[in-house]
C-alpha positions in Angstrom: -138.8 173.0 -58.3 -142.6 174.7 -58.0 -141.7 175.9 -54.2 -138.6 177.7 -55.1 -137.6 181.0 -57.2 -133.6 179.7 -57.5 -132.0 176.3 -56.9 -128.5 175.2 -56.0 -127.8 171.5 -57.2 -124.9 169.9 -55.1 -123.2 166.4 -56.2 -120.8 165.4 -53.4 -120.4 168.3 -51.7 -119.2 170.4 -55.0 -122.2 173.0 -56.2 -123.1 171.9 -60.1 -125.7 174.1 -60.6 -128.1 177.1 -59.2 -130.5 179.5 -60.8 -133.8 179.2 -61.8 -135.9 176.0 -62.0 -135.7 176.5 -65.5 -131.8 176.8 -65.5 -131.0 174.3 -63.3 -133.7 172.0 -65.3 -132.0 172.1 -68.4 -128.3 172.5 -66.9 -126.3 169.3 -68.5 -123.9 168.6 -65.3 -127.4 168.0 -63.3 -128.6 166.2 -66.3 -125.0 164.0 -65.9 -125.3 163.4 -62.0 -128.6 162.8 -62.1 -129.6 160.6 -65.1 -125.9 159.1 -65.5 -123.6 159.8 -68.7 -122.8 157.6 -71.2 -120.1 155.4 -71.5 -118.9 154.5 -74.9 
């Protein structure tokens, strides 16, 4: 995240996410494929 001025997040082979740090950072489908989501 420090190297780069925009980020593309792929999850599979499907792009999820891209823009800055920042952006991608607080974008919830990273958040999902990253952290996991909650089942209820």
């Amino acid at each position: 995240m420090d190297l780069s001025d925009r980020v593309e997040v792929m999850d599979y082979g499907k792009k999820i996410g891209d823009g800055t740090p920042d952006e991608v950072r607080n974008n919830q489908a990273v958040i999902d494929a990253y952290l996991g989501v909650a089942h209820d």
